[in-house]
N, C-alpha and C positions, 0 to 999 in steps of 0.2 A: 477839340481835344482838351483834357481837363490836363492841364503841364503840370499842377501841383502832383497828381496820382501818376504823370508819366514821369515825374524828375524822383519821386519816390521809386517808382518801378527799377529802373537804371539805377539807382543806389542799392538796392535788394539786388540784383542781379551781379552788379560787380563787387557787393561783400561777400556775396555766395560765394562766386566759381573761384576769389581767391584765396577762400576758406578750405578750398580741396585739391589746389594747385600742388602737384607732389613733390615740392621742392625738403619742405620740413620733415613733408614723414617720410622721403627715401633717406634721407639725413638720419633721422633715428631710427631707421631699420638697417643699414650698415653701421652705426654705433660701435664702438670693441669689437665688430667682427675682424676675425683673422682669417686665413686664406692660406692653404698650402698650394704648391704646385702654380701651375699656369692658370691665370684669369682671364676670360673670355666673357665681355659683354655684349648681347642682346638685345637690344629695346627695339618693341614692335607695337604699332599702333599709333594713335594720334595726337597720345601724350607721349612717345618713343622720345623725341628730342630733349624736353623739358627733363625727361627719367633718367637718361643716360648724361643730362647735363649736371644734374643734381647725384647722382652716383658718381661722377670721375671726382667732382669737388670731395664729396662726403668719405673716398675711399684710402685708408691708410698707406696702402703699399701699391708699388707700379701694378697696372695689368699691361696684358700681353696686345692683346687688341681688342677695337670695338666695333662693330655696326647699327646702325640705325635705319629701320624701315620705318618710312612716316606717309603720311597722306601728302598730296599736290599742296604747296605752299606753307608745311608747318617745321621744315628746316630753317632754324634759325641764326645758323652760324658753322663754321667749323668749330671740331671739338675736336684737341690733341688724342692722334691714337685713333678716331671713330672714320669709317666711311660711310656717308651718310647716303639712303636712296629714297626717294621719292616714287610712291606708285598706285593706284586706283584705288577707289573705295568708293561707292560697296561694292562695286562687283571687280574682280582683279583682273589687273592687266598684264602686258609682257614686262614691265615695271618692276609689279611682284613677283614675276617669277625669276626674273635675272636676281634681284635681292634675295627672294628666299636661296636660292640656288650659290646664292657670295654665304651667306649662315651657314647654309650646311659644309662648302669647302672651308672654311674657317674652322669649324667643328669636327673637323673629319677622322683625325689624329689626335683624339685625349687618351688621357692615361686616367689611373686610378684618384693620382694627386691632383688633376686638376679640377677648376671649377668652369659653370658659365654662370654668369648674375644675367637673368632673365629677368627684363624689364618690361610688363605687359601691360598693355592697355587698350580700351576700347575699338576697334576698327582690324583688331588684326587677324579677324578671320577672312579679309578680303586683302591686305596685305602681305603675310603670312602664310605664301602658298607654294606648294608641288601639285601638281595635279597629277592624277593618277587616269585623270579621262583627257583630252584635247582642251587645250584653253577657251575652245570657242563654246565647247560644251556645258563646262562649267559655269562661263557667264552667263548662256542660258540658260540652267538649270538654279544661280541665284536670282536670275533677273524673272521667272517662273514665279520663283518661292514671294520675294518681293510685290510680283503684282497681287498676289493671290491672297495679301493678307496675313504668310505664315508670320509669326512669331520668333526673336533671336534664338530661342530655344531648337523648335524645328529645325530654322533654316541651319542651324551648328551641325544638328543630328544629320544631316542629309553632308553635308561640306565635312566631317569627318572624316567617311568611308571613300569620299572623294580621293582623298587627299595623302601625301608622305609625310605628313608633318604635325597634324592636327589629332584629336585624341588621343596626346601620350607617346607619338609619335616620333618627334623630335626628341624627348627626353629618352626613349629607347634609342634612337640615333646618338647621341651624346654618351652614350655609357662608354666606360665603367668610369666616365669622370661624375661628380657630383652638378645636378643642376639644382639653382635656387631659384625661384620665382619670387619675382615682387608686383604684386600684383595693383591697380587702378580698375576695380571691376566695373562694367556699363551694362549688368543685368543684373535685375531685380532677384533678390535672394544671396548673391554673392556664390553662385555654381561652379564652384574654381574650375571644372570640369565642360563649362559652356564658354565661359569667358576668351576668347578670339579660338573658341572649340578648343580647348585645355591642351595645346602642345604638348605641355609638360604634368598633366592631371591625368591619375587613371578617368575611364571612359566607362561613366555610370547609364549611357546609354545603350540600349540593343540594336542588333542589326531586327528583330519586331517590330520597333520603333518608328525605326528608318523609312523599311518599307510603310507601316501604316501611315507616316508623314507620306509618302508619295502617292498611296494610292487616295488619302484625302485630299490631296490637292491637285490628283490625277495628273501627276509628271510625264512626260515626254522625256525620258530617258533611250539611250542606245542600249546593246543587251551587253555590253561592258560595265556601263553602269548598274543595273540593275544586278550584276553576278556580284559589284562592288559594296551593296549595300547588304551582302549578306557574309560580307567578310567580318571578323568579329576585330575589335579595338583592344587595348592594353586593358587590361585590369589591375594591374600591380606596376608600380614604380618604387622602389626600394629605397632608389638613390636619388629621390627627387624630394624636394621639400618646398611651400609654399605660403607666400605671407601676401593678404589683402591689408593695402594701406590706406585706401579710400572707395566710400562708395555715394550711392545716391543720399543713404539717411544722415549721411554727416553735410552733405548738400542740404537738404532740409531744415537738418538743426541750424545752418549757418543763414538760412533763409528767414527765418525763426525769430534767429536773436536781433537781423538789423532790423525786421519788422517791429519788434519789441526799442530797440532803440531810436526808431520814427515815431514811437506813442500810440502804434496797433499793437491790440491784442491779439497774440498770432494762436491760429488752430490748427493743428497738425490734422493732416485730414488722412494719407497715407504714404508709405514709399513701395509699394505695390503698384500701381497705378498702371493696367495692360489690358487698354480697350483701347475701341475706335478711336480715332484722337478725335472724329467731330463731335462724339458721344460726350466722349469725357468733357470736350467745351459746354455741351448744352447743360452737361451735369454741371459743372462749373456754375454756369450761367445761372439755375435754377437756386443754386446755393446765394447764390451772393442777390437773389431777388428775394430770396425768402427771408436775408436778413438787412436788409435796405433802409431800411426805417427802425431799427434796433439802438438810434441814436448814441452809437459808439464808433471808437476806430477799430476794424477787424479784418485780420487778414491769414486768409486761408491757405493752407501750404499743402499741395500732393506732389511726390515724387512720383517716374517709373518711367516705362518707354511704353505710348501709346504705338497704336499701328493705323496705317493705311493702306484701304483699296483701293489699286488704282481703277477709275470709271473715264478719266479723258486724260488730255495729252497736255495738260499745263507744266507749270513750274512751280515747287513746293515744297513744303516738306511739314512733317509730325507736328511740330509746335505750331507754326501758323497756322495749319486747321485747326487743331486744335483751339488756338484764339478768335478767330472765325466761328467756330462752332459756338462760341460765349456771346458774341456779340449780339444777338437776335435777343437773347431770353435777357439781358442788359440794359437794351433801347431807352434809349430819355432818362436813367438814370445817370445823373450828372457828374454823383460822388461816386463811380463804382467801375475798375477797372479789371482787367483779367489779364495778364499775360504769361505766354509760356517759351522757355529756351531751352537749347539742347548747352548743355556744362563744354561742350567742345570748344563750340562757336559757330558751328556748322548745323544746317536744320536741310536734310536732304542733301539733293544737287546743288544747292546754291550757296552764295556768300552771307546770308543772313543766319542768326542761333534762332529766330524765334518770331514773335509778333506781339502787339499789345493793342488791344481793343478797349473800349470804353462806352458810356451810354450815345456817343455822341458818332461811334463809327457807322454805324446802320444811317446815319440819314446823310453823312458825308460823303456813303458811298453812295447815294442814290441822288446825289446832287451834283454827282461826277455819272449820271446813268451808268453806273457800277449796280453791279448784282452778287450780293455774298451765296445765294443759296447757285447762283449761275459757275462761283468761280470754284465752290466745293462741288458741284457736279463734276466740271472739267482738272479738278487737281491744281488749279492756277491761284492757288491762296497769296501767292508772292507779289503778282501783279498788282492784284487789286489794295494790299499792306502797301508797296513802295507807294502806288499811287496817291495814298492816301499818308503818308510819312510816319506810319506803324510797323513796319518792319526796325526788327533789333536786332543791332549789330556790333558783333564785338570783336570780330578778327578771329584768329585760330587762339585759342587758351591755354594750350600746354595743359590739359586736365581732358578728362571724359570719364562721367561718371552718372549716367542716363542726365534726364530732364529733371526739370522742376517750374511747376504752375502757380501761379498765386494770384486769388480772388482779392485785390483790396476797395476795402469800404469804409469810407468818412461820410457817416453820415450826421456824427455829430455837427458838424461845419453847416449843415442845411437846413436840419429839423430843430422845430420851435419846439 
C-alpha cells in the first residue's frame, strides 16, 4: 500500500465531510429568525442529531419540545427538551414506527400561530415512517426496490403512496400551523420533493410513475398496495416553506480545495455521479490510467450516489465496490489511488464509509488467495477491504450529503 496516497486520502476525506457538517449552516439559517406561537422540533434522518443539536444552540427564544429520529448508533447525547429514537435504515423497522407515531402525537394539536422547524436529512425515508400497508410489506417492497438496482428517486416514488407521512404528508398533517424545513439533501439534483420522499414538499411525482416503477421492476405487491399507488399525493403546500443547506457539490468543492492544499491539481469530474458503483470504479480506474504518466499531481473529484445489484449474499456497500471496481484498471501503478466514501460514515450495512484501493491492492489480494472480481460477484467488497486494511472508517458524521470519489495521482514523485 503506497501510506503517502493513503495518509493524503484520510486527510481529503476528513476536510470534506467537516466542510458540510450542519453545525454552521443550521446556525445561519435560524439567524434573526423569530417565531410566533409554539415551536415544535423535528429532526429526521442521519444528521437528525448533529440538526437538532446545532438548532436548540442557534435558536433565540424557548421551544415547546423536540424529537429526534436517527439511525442505530448516531445519538449522541441528551438534548434539553428532545426525545431522542433510534431506528432502521434502509429498510424501517418497529423503531420507526413507534418514532414516527411519537411526531405525529406531538404534532397533533397546532394552531395557526404555531410552528415546526423541520430538520431533514438523508436516511429519513426509512426512518420517517406510517405505513399505510403492514410493516412486513413495506420492508419487502424496499428490500425489492434495493436488490433490483432502483434508484433513490424510484424507490421515494413507490414509499410515498405507501405511506402517512411522505409526499407532503406530514406537512398537511401539521396544518394550519406553519412548517419550515431545513434541509441536508442526499440526492443528486437537490429534489426537495425526493429528499426522505418530501414529507413536507408538494409531490411532483405521479401515481403513472409509480406504477411504471413497479411494473419495471415487476413488484410483488398485495392489491392494497397496488390500489395505494394510484392514490394521488399533495400538490400544493401553502404553509410550508423550505431551505437546502448542504449538498453533494459543496462536498466536492471541499474535496477540491484540500486536494489543492496537498499540491494536486484537483479536476472536478461531476456531482451527478448515478451508475453502477463497479462501473463508475472501472471508469475511475481507466481515468486515472490514462493520466499516469502525465508527470504531475492530479486529483480527480466525482460526487453522487452510485447503485448496486445485488448477484450474492456478501457484506458491502456502494463505495467499496465502487473502489474495487478501480482497482484492476490501477494494477502496478504505484503513484495512483482511488477511493470512495459515503459523507455519513456509513457505506451499506456495515460500519465502514467507504474503501481505498491502490496499484498495489490487485496483487495483495491475490497473495492472500483473495479474488476482487470473486468478492464483486458475491457482494462481499468489505471482507476482502478489511482483509487487506482498505476499508475507511470514520464513525457516524453528523452530515449526509451522497458520496464523493477521488482518483489521486503523483506521478510526478516517479517519472524521470
Amino acid at each position: 500500500m503506497n501510506q503517502k496516497l493513503r495518509d493524503d486520502a484520510e486527510q481529503i476525506i476528513r476536510s470534506a465531510i467537516q466542510a458540510v457538517t450542519p453545525d454552521e449552516a443550521v446556525r445561519r439559517t435560524l439567524e434573526g429568525k423569530e417565531f410566533t406561537g409554539r415551536i415544535y422540533i423535528v429532526a429526521v434522518g442521519k444528521a437528525a442529531w448533529r440538526m437538532a443539536e446545532s438548532a436548540a444552540r442557534a435558536l433565540h427564544q424557548p421551544y415547546t419540545a423536540g424529537i429526534i429520529v436517527t439511525k442505530y448508533g448516531h445519538v449522541k447525547g441528551d438534548i434539553s427538551g428532545f426525545t431522542c429514537y433510534e431506528a432502521g435504515h434502509p429498510v424501517p423497522d418497529e423503531n420507526s414506527f413507534l418514532a414516527t407515531q411519537a411526531v405525529l402525537d406531538m404534532t397533533a394539536d397546532l394552531n395557526e400561530e404555531d410552528t415546526v422547524l423541520f430538520l431533514l436529512s438523508g436516511g429519513g425515508s426509512a426512518l420517517f415512517e406510517k405505513s399505510l400497508v403492514s410493516g412486513r410489506e413495506l420492508a419487502d417492497v424496499t428490500e425489492q426496490l434495493l436488490a433490483r438496482g432502483a434508484d433513490i428517486v424510484e424507490i421515494n416514488t413507490i414509499r410515498k403512496r405507501l405511506s402517512a407521512v411522505k409526499g407532503g404528508k406530514f406537512a398537511k398533517h401539521c396544518e394550519p400551523a406553519h412548517i419550515e424545513s431545513i434541509i441536508l439533501s442526499d440526492i443528486i439534483g437537490d429534489p426537495l420533493d425526493m429528499i426522505a420522499s418530501g414529507p413536507a414538499y408538494p409531490d411532483s411525482s405521479s401515481c403513472e410513475q409509480a406504477l411504471d416503477i413497479a411494473d419495471k421492476y415487476e413488484l410483488k405487491l398485495s392489491e392494497k398496495a397496488w390500489r395505494l399507488l394510484e392514490e394521488e399525493t399533495p400538490k400544493e403546500l401553502s404553509l410550508a416553506t423550505s431551505t437546502v443547506i448542504g449538498s453533494v457539490r459543496e462536498l466536492c468543492r471541499a474535496a477540491m480545495r484540500e486536494c489543492k492544499n496537498l499540491g494536486y491539481e484537483p479536476i472536478f469530474l461531476t456531482d451527478c455521479l448515478n451508475v453502477e458503483a463497479r462501473a463508475a470504479g472501472k471508469m475511475l480506474g481507466n481515468i486515472a490510467h490514462s493520466h499516469s504518466e502525465d508527470n504531475r499531481k492530479l486529483a480527480f473529484i466525482a460526487g453522487g450516489e452510485t447503485v448496486v445489484h445485488l448477484s450474492g449474499k456478501g457484506k458491502g456497500g456502494r463505495n467499496q465496490e465502487l473502489a474495487l471496481g478501480a482497482a484492476v484498471g490501477i494494477s502496478g501503478l504505484r503513484h495512483v489511488a482511488v477511493f470512495s466514501v459515503g459523507s455519513d460514515g456509513t457505506d451499506g450495512p456495515t460500519d465502514a464509509a467507504g474503501g481505498y484501493v491502490d496499484g498495489d491492492t490487485l496483487s495483495a489480494a491475490a497473495a492472500k488467495g483473495l479474488s476482487i472480481e470473486k468478492s464483486l460477484q458475491e457482494n462481499d467488497s468489505y471482507k476482502l477491504l478489511e482483509e487487506l486494511g482498505s476499508l475507511i472508517v470514520t464513525g457516524p458524521t453528523g452530515t449526509n450529503v451522497n458520496d464523493v470519489a477521488v482518483v489521486l495521482i503523483d506521478s510526478a514523485e516517479y517519472i524521470i
